[in-house]
N, C-alpha and C positions, 0 to 999 in steps of 0.2 A: 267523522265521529271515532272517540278510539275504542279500541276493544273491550276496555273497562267500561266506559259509560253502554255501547249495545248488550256488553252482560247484563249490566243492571235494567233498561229498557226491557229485555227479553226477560228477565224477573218476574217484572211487573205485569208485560201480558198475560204470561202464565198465570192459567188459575190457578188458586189453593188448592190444596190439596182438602179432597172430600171425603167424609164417610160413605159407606155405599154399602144397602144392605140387599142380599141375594134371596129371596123367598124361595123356597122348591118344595112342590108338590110330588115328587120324585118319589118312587115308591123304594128306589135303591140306588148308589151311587152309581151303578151300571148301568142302571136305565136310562132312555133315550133324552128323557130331561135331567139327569143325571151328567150327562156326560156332557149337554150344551150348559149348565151353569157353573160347573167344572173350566169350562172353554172361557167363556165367559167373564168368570172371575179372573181368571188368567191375562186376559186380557186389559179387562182395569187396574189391575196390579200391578203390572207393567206399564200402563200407563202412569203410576204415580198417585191410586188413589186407595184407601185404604178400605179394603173389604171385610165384611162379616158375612158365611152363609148362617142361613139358618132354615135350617131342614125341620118342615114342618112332622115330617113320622117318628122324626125327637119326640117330639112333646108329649106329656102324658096325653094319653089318649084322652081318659073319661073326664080330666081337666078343661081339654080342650072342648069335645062335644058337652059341657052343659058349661062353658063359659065363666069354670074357676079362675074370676082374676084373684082372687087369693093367693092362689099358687107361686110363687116363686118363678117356677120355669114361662109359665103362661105370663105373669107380670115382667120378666125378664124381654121376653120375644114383643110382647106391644113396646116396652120399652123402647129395643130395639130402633124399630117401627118407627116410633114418634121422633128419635135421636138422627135418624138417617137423612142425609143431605137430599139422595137420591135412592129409588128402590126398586129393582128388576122382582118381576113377580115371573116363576114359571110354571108351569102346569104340562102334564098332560095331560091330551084329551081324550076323552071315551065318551063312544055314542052322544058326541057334538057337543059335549060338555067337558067345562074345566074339572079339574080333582074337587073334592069331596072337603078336601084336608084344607086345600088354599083355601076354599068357601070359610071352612069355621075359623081359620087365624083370620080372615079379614072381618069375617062377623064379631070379632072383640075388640075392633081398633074402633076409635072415639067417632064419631060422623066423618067430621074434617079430618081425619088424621093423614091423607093425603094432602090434603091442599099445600100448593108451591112447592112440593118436592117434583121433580125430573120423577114419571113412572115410566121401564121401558118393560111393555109385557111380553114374553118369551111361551112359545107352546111347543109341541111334539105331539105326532098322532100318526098314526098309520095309513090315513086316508084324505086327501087332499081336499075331500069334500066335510075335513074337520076343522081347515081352516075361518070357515063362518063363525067359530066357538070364540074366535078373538073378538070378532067387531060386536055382536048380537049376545054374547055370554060374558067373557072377561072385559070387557070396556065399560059396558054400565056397571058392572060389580066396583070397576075401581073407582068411575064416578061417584058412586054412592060414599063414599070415602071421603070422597072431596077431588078427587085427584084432576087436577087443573093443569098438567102439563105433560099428559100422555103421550110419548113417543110409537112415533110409528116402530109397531113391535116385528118380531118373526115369526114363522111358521115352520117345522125344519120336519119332516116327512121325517118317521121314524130309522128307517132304511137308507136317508142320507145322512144322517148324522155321523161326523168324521169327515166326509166327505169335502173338496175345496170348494166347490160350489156353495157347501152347507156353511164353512166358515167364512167365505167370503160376505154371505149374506147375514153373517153373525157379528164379524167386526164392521160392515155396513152399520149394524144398527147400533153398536158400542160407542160409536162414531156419532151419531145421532142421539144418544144417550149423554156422552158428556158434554156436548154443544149444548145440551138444557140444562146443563150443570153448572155452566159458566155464570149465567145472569145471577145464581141463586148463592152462590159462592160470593159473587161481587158485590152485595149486598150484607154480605155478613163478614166481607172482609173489610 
């Protein structure tokens, strides 16, 4: 085969390129989920796929708690939402539970407004016994959504974040994040 026709074959495999929307429940860009959606992003981008964060402590606050889809910025973020191929949700966690902030953006998306998107969910906590807050906390939350293609998410202990251990098990799951991207992509290409 010559070198033109495997370029072109090698095209083809390749998926599209995707939108990919970054949720964070991050209370600052320095915080510990701060710094994995950061990582994160970095990482999709590099691969080729086109990212939007969107930082939930943006939003008006009183918009967001009594669920002004009026708003602009709040109709803006479900927008988002509904437009994204794929969508990393991340949170941290306190006292076994996801953020406050992630709960009300997911409380204005439509039922379904997951369904057939790749979800890969991301946490951060200080206490490894916060890891429970994924499978028992954030997993039905994103069900409730619709969300039908949950990737096995991470956990990253807030004191290894940075850490290669911590990134290893971060592009682990990026990796497994755009592997559920691909079907969803092939169907819209």
């Amino acid at each position: 085969m010559s070198p033109a026709a495997t370029h072109v074959r090698d095209l083809r495999e390749r998926p599209a390129v995707s939108n990919l929307l970054i949720i964070s429940g991050a209370p600052s860009p320095a915080a510990p989920t701060g710094l994995v959606v950061s990582h994160v992003g970095a990482l999709l981008e590099a691969a080729g796929h086109r990212v939007t964060h969107l930082n939930v402590r943006a939003l008006p606050t009183l918009s967001l708690l009594t669920e002004d889809l009026r708003d602009q910025e709040i109709a803006a973020a479900v927008s988002a939402v509904l437009s994204a191929d794929g969508v990393v949700v991340a949170s941290p966690v306190y006292r076994a539970a996801y953020s406050g902030l992630v709960k009300a953006l997911l409380d204005l998306l439509p039922k379904k407004a997951l369904r057939g998107r790749a979800v890969l969910p991301l946490a951060t906590g200080g206490s490894q016994g916060f890891l429970v807050a994924m499978d028992y906390a954030l997993h039905p939350l994103l069900a409730s959504k619709g969300a039908d293609q949950v990737v096995r998410g991470e956990f990253v202990l807030d004191q290894n974040v940075g850490t290669p251990a911590a990134a290893l098990a971060l592009e682990a799951a990026t990796d497994r994040f755009t592997t559920a991207l691909t079907p969803r992509l092939r169907k819209a290409g």
